[in-house]
PDB file of N, CA, C and O in Angstrom:
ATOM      1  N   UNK A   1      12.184 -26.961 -35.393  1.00  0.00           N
ATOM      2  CA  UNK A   1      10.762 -27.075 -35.549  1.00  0.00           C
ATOM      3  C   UNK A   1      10.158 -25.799 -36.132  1.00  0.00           C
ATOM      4  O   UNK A   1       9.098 -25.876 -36.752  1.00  0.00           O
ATOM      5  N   UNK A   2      10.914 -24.377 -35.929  1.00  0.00           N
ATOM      6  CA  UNK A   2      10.268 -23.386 -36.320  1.00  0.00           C
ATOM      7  C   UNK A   2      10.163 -23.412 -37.357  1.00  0.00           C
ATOM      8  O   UNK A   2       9.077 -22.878 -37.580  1.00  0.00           O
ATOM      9  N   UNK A   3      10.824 -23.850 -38.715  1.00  0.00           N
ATOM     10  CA  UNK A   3      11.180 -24.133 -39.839  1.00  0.00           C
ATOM     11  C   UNK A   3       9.906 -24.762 -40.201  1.00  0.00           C
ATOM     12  O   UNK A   3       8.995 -24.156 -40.765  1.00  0.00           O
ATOM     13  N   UNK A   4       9.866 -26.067 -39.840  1.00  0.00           N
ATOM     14  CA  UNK A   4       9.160 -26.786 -40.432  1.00  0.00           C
ATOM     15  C   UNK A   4       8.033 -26.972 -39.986  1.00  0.00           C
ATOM     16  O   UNK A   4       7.597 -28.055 -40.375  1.00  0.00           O
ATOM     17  N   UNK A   5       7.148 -26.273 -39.167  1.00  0.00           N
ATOM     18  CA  UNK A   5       6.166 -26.402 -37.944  1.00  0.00           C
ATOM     19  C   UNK A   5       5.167 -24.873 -37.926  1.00  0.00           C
ATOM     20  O   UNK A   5       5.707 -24.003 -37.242  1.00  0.00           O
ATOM     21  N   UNK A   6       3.969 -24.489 -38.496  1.00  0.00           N
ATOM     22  CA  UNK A   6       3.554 -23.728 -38.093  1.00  0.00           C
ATOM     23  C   UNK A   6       3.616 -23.270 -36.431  1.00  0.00           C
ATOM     24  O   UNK A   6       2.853 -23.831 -35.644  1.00  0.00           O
ATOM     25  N   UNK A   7       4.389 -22.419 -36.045  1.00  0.00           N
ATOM     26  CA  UNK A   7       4.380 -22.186 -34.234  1.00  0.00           C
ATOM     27  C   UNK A   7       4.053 -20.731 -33.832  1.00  0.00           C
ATOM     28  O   UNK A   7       4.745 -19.854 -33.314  1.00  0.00           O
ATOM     29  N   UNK A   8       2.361 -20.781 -34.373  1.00  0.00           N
ATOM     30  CA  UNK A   8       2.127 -19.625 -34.279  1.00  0.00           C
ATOM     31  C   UNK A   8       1.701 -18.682 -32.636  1.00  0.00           C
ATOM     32  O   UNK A   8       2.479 -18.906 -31.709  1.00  0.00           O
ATOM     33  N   UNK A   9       0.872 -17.992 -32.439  1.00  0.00           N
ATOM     34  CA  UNK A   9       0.294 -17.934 -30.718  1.00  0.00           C
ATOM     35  C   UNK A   9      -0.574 -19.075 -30.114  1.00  0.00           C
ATOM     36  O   UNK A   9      -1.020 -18.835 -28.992  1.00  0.00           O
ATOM     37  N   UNK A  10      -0.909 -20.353 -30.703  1.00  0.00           N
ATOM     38  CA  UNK A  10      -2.300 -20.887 -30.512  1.00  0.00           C
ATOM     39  C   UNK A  10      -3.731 -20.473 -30.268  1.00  0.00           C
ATOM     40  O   UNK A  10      -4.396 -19.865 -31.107  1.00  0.00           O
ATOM     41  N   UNK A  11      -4.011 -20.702 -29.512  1.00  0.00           N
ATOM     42  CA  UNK A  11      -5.734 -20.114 -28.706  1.00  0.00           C
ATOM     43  C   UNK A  11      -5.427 -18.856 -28.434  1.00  0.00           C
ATOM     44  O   UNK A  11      -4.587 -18.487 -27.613  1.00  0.00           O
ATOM     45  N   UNK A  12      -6.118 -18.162 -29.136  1.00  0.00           N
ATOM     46  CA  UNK A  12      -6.962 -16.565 -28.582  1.00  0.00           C
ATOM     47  C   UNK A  12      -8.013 -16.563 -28.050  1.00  0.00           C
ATOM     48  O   UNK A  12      -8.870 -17.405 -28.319  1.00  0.00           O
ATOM     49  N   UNK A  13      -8.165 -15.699 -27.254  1.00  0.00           N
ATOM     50  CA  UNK A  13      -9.560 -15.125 -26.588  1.00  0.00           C
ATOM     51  C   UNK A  13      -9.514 -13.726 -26.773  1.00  0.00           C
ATOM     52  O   UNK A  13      -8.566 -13.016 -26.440  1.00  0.00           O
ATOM     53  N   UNK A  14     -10.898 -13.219 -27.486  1.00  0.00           N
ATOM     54  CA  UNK A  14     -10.786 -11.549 -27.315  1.00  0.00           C
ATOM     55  C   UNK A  14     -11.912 -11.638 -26.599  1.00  0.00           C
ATOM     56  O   UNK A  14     -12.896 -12.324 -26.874  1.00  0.00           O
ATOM     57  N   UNK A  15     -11.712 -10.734 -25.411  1.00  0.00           N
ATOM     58  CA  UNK A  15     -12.474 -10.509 -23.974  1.00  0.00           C
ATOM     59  C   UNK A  15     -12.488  -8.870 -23.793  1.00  0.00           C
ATOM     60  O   UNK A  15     -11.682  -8.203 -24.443  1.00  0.00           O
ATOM     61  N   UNK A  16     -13.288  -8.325 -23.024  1.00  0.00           N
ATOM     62  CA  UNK A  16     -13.207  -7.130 -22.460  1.00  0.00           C
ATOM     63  C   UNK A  16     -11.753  -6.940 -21.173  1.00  0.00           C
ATOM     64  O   UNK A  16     -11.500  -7.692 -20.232  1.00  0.00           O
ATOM     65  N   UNK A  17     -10.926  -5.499 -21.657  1.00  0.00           N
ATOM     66  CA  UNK A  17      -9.596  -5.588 -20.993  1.00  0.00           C
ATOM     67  C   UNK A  17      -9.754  -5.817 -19.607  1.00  0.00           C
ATOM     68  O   UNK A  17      -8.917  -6.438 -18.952  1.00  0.00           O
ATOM     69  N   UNK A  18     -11.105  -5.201 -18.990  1.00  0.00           N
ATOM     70  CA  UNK A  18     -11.381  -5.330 -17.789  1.00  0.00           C
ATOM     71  C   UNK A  18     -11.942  -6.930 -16.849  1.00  0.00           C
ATOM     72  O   UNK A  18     -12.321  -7.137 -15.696  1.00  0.00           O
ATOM     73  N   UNK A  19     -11.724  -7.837 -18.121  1.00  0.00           N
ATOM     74  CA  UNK A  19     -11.724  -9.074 -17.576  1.00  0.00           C
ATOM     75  C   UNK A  19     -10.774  -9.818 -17.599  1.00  0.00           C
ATOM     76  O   UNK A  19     -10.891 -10.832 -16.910  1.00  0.00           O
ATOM     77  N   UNK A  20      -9.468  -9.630 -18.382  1.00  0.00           N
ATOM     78  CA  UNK A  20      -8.273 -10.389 -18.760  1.00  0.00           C
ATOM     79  C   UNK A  20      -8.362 -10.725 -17.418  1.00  0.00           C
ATOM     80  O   UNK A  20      -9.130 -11.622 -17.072  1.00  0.00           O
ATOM     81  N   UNK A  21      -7.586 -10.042 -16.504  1.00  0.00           N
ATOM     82  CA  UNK A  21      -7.197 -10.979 -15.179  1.00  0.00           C
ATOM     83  C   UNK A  21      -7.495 -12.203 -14.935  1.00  0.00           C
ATOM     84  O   UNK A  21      -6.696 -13.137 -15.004  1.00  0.00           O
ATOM     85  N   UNK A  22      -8.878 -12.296 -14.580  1.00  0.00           N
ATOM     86  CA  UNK A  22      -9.712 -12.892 -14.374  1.00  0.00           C
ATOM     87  C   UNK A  22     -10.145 -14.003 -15.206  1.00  0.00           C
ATOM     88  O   UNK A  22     -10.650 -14.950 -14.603  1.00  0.00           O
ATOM     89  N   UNK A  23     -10.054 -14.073 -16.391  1.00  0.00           N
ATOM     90  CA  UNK A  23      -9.778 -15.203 -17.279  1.00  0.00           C
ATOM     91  C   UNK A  23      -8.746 -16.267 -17.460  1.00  0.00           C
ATOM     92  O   UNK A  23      -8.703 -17.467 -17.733  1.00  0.00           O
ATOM     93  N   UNK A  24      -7.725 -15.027 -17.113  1.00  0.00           N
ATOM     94  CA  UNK A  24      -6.277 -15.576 -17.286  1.00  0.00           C
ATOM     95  C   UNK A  24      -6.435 -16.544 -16.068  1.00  0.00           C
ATOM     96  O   UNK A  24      -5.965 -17.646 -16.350  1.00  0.00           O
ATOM     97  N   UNK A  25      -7.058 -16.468 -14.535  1.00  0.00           N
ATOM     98  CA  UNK A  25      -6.634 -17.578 -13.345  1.00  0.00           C
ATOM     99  C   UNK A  25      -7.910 -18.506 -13.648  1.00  0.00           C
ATOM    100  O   UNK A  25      -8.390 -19.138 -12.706  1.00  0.00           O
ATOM    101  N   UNK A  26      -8.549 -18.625 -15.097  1.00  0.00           N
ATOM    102  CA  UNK A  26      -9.263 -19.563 -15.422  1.00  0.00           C
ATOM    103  C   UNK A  26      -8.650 -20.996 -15.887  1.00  0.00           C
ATOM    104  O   UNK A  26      -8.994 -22.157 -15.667  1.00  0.00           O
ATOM    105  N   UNK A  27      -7.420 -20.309 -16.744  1.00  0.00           N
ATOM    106  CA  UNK A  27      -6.639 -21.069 -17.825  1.00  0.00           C
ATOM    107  C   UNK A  27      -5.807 -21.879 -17.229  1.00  0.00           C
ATOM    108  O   UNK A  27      -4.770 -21.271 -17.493  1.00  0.00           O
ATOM    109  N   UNK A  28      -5.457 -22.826 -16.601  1.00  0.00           N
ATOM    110  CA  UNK A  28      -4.256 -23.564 -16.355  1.00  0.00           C
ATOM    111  C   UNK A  28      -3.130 -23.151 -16.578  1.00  0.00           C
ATOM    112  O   UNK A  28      -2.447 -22.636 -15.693  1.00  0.00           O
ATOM    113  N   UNK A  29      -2.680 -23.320 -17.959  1.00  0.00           N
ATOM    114  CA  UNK A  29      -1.276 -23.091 -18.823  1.00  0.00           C
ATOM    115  C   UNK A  29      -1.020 -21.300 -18.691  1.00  0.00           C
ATOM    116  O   UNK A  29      -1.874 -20.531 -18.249  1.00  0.00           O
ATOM    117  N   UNK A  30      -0.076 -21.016 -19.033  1.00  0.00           N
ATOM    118  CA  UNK A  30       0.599 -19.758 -19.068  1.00  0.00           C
ATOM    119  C   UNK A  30      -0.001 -18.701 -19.934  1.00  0.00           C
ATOM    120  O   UNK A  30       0.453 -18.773 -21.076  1.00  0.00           O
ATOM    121  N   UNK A  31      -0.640 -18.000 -19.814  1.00  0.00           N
ATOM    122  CA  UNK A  31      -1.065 -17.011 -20.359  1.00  0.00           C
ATOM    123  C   UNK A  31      -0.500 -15.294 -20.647  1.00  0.00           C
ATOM    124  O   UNK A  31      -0.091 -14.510 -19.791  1.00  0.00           O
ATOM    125  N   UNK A  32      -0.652 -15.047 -22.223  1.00  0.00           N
ATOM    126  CA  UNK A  32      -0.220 -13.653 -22.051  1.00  0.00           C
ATOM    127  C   UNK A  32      -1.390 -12.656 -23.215  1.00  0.00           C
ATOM    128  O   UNK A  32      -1.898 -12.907 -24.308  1.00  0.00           O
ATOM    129  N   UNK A  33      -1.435 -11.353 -22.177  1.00  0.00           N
ATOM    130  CA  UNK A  33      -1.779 -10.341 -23.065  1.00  0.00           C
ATOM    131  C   UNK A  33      -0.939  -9.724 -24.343  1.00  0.00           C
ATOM    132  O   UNK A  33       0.031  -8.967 -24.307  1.00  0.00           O
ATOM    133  N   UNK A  34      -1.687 -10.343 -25.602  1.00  0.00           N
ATOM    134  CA  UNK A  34      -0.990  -9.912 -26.493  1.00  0.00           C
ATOM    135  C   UNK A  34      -1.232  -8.385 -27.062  1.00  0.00           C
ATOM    136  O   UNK A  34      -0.180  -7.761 -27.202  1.00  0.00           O
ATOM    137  N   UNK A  35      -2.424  -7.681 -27.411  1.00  0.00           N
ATOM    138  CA  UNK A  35      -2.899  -6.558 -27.873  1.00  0.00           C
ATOM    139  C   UNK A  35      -3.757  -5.704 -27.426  1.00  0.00           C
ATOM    140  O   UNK A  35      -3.900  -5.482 -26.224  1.00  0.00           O
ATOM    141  N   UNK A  36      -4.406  -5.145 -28.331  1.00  0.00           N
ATOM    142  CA  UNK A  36      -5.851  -4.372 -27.635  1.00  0.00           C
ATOM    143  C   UNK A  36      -6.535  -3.692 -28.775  1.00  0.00           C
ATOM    144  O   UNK A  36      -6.095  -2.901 -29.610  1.00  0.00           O
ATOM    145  N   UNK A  37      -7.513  -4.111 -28.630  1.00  0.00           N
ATOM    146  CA  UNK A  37      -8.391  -3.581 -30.242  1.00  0.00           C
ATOM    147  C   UNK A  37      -8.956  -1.575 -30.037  1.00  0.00           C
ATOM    148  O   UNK A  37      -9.780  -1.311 -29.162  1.00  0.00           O
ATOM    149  N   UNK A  38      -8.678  -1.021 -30.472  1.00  0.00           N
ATOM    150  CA  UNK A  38      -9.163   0.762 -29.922  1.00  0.00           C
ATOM    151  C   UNK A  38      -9.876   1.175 -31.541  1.00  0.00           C
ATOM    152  O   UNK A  38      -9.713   0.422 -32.501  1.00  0.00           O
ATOM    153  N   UNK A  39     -10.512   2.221 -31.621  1.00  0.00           N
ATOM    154  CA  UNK A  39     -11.106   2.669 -32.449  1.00  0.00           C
ATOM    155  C   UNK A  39     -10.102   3.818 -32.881  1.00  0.00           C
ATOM    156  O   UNK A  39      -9.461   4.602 -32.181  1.00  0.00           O
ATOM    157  N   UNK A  40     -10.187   3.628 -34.607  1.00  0.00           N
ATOM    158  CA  UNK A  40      -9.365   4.196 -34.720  1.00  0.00           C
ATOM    159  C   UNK A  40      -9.151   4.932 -36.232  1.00  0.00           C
ATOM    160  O   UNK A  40      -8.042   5.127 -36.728  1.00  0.00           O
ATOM    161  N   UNK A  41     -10.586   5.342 -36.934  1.00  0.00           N
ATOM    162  CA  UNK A  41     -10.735   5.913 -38.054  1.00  0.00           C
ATOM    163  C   UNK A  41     -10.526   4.974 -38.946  1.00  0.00           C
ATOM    164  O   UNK A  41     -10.354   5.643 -39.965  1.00  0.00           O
ATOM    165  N   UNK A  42     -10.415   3.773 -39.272  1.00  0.00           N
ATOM    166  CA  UNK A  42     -10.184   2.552 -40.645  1.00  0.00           C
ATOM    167  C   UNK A  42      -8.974   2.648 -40.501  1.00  0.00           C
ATOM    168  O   UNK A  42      -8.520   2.737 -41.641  1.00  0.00           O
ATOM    169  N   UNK A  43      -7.873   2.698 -39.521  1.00  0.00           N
ATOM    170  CA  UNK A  43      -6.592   3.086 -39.787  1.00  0.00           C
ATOM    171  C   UNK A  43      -5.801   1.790 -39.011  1.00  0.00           C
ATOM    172  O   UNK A  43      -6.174   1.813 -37.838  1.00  0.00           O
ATOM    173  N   UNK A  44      -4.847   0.670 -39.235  1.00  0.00           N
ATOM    174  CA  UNK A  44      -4.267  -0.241 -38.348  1.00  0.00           C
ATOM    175  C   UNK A  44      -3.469   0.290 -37.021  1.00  0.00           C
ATOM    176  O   UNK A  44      -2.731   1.274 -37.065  1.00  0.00           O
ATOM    177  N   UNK A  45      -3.599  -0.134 -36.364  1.00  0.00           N
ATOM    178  CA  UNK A  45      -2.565   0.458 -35.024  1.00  0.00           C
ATOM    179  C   UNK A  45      -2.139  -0.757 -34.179  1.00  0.00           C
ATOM    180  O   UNK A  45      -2.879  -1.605 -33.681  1.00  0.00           O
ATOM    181  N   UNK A  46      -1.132  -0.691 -34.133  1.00  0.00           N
ATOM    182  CA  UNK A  46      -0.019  -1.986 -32.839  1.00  0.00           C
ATOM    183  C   UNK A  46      -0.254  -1.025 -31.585  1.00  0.00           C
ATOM    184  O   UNK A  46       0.174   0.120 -31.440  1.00  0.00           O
ATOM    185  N   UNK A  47      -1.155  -1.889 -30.592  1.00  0.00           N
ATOM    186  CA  UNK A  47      -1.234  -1.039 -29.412  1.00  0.00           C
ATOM    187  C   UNK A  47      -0.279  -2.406 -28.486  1.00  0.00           C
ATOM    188  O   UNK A  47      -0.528  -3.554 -28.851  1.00  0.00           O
ATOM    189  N   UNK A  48       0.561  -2.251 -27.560  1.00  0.00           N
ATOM    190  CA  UNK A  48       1.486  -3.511 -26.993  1.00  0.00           C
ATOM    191  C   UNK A  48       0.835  -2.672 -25.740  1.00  0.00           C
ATOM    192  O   UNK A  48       1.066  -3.016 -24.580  1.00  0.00           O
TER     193      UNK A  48
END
């Protein structure tokens, strides 16, 4: 299916970090923190 099947993350939510928790025991299904947006001079950054 990966082949032939867009199987990307589905549904995002960008929320304040200090609410993830709390969203997350909103959601039914399995949830994960993927990133984190930071300021950062026009410059890209992978924050995990």
């Amino acid at each position: 299916m990966y082949r032939v099947f867009n199987m990307g993350v589905g549904m995002i939510a960008v929320a304040d970090k200090t609410k993830a928790a709390e969203i997350q025991e909103w959601i039914p299904e399995r949830t994960f923190v993927i990133g984190e947006l930071v300021e950062d001079n026009n410059k890209v950054q992978f924050v995990n």
